[in-house]
C-alpha positions in Angstrom: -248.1 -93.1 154.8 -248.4 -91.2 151.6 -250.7 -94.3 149.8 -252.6 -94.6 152.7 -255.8 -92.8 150.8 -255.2 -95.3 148.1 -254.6 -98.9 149.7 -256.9 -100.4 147.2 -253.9 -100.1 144.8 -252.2 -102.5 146.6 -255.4 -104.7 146.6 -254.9 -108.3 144.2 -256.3 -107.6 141.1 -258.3 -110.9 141.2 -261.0 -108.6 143.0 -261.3 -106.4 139.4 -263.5 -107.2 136.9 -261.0 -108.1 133.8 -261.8 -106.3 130.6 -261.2 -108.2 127.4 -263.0 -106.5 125.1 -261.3 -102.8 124.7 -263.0 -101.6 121.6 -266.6 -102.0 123.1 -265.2 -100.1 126.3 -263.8 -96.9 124.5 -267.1 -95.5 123.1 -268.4 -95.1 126.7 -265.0 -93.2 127.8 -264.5 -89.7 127.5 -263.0 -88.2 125.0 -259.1 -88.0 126.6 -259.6 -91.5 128.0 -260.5 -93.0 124.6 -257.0 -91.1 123.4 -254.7 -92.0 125.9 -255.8 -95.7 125.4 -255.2 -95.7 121.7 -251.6 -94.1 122.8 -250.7 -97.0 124.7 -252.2 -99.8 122.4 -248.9 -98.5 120.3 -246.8 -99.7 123.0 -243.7 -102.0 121.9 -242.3 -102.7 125.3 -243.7 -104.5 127.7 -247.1 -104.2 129.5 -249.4 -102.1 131.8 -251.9 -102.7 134.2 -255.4 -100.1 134.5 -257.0 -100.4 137.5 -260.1 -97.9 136.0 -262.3 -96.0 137.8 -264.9 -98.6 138.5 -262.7 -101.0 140.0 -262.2 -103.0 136.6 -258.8 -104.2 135.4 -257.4 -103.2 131.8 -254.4 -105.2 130.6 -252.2 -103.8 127.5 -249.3 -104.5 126.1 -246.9 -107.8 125.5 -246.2 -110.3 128.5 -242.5 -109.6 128.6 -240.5 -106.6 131.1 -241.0 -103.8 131.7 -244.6 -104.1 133.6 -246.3 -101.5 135.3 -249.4 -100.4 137.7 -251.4 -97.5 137.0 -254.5 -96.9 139.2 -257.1 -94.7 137.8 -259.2 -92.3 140.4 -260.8 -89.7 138.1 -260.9 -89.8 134.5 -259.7 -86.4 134.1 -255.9 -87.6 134.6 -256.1 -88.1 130.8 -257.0 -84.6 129.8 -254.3 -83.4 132.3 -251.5 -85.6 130.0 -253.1 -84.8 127.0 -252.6 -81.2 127.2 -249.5 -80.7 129.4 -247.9 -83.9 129.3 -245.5 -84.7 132.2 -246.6 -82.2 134.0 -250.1 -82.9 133.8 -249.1 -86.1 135.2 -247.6 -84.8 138.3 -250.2 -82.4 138.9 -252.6 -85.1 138.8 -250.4 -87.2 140.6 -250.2 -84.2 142.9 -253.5 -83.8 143.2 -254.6 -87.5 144.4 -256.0 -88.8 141.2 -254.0 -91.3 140.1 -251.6 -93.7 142.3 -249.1 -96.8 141.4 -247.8 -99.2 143.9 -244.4 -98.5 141.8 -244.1 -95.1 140.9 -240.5 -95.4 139.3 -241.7 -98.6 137.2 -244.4 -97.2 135.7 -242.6 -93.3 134.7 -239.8 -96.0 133.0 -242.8 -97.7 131.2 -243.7 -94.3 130.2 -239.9 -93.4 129.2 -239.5 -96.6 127.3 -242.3 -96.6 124.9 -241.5 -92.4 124.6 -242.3 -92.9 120.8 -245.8 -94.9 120.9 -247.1 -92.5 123.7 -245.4 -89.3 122.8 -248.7 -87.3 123.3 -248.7 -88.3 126.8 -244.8 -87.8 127.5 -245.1 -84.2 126.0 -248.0 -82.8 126.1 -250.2 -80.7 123.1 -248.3 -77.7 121.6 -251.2 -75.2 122.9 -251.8 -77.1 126.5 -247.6 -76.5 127.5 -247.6 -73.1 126.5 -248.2 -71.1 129.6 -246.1 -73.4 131.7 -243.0 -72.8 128.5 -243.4 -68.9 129.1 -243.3 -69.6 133.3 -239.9 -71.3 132.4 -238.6 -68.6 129.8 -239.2 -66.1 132.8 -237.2 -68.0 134.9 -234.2 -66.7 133.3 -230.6 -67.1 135.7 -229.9 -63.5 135.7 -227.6 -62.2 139.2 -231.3 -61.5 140.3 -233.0 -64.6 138.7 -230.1 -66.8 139.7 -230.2 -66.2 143.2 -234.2 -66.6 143.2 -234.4 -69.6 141.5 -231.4 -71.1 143.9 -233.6 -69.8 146.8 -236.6 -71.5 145.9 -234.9 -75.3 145.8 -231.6 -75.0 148.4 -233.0 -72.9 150.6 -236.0 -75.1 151.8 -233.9 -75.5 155.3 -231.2 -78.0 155.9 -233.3 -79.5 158.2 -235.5 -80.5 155.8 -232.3 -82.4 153.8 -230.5 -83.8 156.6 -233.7 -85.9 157.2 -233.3 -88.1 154.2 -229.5 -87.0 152.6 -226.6 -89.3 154.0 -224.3 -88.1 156.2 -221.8 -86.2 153.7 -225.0 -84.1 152.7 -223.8 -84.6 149.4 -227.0 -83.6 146.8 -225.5 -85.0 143.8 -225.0 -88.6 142.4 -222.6 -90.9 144.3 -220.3 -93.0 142.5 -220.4 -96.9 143.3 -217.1 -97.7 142.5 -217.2 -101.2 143.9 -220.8 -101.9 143.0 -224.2 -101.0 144.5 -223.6 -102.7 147.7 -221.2 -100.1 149.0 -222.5 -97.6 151.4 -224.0 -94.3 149.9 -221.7 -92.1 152.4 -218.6 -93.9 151.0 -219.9 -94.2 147.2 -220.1 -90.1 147.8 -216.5 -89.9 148.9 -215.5 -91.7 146.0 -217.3 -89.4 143.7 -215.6 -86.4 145.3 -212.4 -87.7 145.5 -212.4 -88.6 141.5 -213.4 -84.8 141.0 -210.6 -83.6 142.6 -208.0 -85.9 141.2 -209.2 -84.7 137.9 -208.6 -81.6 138.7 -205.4 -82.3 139.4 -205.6 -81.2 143.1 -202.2 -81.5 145.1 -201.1 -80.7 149.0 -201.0 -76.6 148.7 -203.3 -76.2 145.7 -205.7 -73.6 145.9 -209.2 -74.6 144.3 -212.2 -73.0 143.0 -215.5 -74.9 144.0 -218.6 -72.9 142.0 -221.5 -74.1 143.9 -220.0 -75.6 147.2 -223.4 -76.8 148.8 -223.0 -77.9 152.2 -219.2 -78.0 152.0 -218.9 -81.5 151.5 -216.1 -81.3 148.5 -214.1 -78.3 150.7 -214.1 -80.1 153.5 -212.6 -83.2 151.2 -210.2 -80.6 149.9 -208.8 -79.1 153.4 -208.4 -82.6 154.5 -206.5 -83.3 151.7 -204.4 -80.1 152.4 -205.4 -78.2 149.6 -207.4 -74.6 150.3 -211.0 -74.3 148.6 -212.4 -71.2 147.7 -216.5 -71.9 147.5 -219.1 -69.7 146.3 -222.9 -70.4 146.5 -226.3 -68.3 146.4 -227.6 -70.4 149.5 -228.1 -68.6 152.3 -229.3 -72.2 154.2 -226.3 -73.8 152.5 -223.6 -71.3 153.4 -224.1 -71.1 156.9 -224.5 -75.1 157.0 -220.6 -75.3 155.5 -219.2 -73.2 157.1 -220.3 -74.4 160.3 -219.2 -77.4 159.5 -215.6 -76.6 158.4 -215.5 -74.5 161.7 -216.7 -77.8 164.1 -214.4 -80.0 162.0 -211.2 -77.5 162.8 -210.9 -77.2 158.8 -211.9 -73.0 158.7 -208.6 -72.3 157.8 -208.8 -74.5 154.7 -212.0 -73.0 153.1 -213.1 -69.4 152.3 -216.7 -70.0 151.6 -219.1 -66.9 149.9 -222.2 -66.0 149.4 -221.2 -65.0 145.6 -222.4 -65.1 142.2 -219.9 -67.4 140.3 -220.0 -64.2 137.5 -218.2 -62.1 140.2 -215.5 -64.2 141.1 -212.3 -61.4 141.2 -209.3 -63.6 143.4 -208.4 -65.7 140.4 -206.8 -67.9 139.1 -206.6 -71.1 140.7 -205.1 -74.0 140.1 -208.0 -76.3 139.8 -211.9 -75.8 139.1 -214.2 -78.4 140.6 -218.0 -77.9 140.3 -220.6 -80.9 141.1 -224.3 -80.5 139.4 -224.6 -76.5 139.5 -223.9 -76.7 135.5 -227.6 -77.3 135.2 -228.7 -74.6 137.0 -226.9 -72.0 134.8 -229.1 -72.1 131.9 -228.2 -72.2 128.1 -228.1 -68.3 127.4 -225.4 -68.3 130.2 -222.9 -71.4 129.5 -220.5 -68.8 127.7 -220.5 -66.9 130.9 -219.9 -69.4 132.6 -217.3 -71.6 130.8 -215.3 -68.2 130.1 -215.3 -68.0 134.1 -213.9 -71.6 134.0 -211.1 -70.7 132.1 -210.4 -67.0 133.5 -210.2 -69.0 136.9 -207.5 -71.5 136.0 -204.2 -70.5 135.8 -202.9 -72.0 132.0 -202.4 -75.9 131.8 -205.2 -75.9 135.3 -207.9 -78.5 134.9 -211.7 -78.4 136.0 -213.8 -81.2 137.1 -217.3 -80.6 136.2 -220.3 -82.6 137.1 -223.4 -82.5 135.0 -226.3 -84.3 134.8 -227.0 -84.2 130.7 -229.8 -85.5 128.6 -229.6 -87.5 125.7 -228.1 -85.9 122.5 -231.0 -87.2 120.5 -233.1 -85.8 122.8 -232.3 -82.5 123.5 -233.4 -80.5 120.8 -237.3 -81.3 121.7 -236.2 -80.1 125.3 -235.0 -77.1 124.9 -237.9 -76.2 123.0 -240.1 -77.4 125.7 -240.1 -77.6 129.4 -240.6 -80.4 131.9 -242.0 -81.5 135.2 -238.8 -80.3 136.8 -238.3 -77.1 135.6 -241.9 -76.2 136.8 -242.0 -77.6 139.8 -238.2 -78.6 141.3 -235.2 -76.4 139.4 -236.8 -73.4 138.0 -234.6 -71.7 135.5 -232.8 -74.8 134.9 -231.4 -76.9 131.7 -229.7 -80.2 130.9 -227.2 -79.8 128.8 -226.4 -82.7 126.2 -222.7 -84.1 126.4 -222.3 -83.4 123.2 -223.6 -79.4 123.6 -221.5 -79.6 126.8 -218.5 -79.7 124.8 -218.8 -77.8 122.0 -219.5 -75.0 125.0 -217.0 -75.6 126.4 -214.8 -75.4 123.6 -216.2 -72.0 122.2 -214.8 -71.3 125.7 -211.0 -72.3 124.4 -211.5 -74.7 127.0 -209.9 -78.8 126.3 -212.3 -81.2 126.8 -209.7 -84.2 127.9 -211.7 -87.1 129.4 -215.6 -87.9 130.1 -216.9 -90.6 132.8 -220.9 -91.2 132.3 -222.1 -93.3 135.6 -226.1 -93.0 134.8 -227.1 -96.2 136.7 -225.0 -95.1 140.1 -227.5 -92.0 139.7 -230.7 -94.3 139.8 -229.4 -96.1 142.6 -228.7 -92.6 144.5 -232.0 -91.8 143.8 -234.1 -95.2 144.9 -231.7 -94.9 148.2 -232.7 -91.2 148.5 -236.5 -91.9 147.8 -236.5 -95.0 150.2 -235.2 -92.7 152.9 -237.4 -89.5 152.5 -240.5 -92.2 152.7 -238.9 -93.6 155.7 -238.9 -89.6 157.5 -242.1 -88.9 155.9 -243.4 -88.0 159.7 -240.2 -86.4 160.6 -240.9 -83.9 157.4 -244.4 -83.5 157.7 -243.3 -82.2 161.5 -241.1 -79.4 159.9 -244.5 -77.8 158.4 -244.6 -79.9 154.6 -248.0 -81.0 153.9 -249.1 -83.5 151.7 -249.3 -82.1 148.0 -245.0 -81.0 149.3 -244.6 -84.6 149.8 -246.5 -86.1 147.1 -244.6 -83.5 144.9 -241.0 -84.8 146.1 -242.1 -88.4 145.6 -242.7 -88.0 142.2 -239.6 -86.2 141.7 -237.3 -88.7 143.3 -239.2 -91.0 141.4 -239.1 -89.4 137.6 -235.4 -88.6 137.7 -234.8 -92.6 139.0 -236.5 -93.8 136.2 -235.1 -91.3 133.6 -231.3 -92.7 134.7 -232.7 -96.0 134.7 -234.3 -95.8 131.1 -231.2 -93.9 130.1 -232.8 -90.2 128.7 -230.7 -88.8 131.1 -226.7 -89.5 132.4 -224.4 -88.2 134.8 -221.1 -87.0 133.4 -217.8 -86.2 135.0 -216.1 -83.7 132.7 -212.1 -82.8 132.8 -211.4 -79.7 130.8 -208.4 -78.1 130.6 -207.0 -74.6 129.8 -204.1 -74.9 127.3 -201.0 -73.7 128.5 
């Protein structure tokens, strides 16, 4: 497994030498360490566990939740945070130099106590600048959209029907009847909201922008409605319409290899898009909110997705860039819910109804995480190596705990376009 090279994480900590004296340790640190340590002495919630280099134990913080593991291989994991933030922490976690017997408990430390450690959540101004111009480059142009699209979807759906459920839905389920209902039938509950708020009937004809594997049209031609899908997969295109083909459903879909900008057959009835809002980036949301309304016919309604981050937050995000961005969405960007609107009603679009269902995103995610460890040989086989699968880890991992912690929320939005 992927902790193998680091069992002694899992070791008791009665076999560390407990610290007790911090202050007479930090002189004999390096520089970063003795930085990163004053950070977390500023902690108001909870507690964390160092394991430190030399196999001695470091406690800090109060006795009460959240707790979390941190094991220490190289010293240098503190100048990677220091200068780059969370993405010096993936690297490092990346690289092998820092492990945590739970990876989602301790990134929700981190996102908990955001304000006492917030040189090790974001980084130096001066360290994050290279990676900020990577992500400015990374602009969703026609060209830049379909690379960007290429560089996460198009990874092979082998690869995501290894640890996906059987919908191959890669978007937040909906637990309508709580966490212990399935994740195939929590995902059918999600798509089936998105269509009623659209307003989908028997005859309807639907817009999907970013139609995946064909999960939502093949929801759609069941339903007897006829979904027009457009994606820049290549992998994902020929995966739904294969599927709509072996399920006797071809006649109910018309699914494109299209740029959403492009779209000339309209309008529809009803709009549904699920997560692709993030990929559109924030120079673009008038583009693409104007193609919202210029594909429903007047009085249609849209369902639209979104992951968003917090309104409080999102000013220091845009002018920054994250783990993700780098490493997982290039050319991506949360909106907030409240930016979400107001785009959307520059757009002369009505924003009628929001549903936010955060916590059913964590649990998609631990279920998700739980299953790509459980293929970790079956992916390995398909030619990933091990800095690919301790990258995905900590990506599962970081977006459970920032639905956990709350920084960031699913939303269901219904617009409408006024009659």
């Amino acid at each position: 497994m992927l902790d193998n090279a680091f069992a002694a994480d899992r070791a008791e900590t009665a076999l560390d030498g407990l610290i007790h004296d911090l202050d007479a340790l930090l002189p004999r640190l390096p520089l970063a360490a003795r930085t990163v340590l004053g950070c977390l002495r500023q902690i108001r919630h909870g507690s964390i566990e160092l394991h430190l280099p030399d196999g001695r134990l470091l406690r800090i913080g109060h006795g009460e939740a959240p707790h979390a593991s941190l094991r220490i291989h190289d010293w240098s994991v503190c100048a990677a945070v220091l200068k780059s933030g969370d993405i010096g922490l993936a690297e490092a976690y990346i690289d092998g130099r820092w492990s945590s017997r739970d990876l989602a408990g301790l990134l929700r430390f981190c996102l908990v106590n955001r304000e006492a450690i917030e040189r090790v959540v974001y980084g130096s101004r001066w360290g994050s600048l290279l990676y900020r111009v990577k992500h400015l480059l990374n602009r969703n142009s026609r060209r830049g959209s379909r690379r960007n699209i290429h560089a996460h979807y198009d990874l092979g759906n082998a690869f995501y029907e290894r640890w996906l459920d059987r919908s191959m839905n890669y978007s937040s389920a909906w637990f309508a009847e709580g966490f212990e209902q399935t994740l195939e039938s929590a995902q059918q509950a999600k798509m089936v909201r998105a269509l009623d708020e659209a307003g989908v009937q028997p005859g309807a004809r639907v817009l999907e922008i970013g139609c995946g594997w064909g999960a939502v049209a093949e929801t759609a031609a069941r339903a007897g409605a006829h979904l027009t899908g457009v994606t820049l997969s290549t992998e994902q295109l020929a995966w739904a319409q294969r599927r709509l083909a072996d399920a006797g459903l071809a006649a109910g879909a018309d699914l494109r290899l299209q740029d959403y900008r492009d779209i000339a057959d309209a309008p529809f009835d009803a709009v549904v898009s699920i997560e692709m809002f993030e990929a559109v980036g924030r120079d673009y949301w008038p583009s693409y909110f104007e193609t919202v309304k210029r594909c429903l016919k007047p009085g249609g309604k849209a369902c639209i997705q979104s992951i968003t981050i917090r309104d409080d937050l999102f000013v220091r995000y845009v002018r920054s860039t994250d783990f993700i961005q780098q490493y997982i969405f290039p050319g991506g960007l949360l909106p907030s819910p409240k930016e979400f609107c107001l785009a959307a009603e520059r757009a002369g679009l009505v924003v009628e109804r929001q549903m936010a269902f955060g916590p059913d995103y964590a649990e998609t995610l631990r279920r998700w995480r739980a299953m790509f460890m459980a293929e970790e040989a079956a992916v390995r086989s398909l030619g990933f190596d091990t800095r690919f699968m301790r990258t995905w880890e900590f990506y599962l991992a970081y977006c459970e705990a920032a639905f956990d912690a709350g920084s960031t929320d699913v939303v269901q939005f219904t617009l409408r376009r006024p009659a």
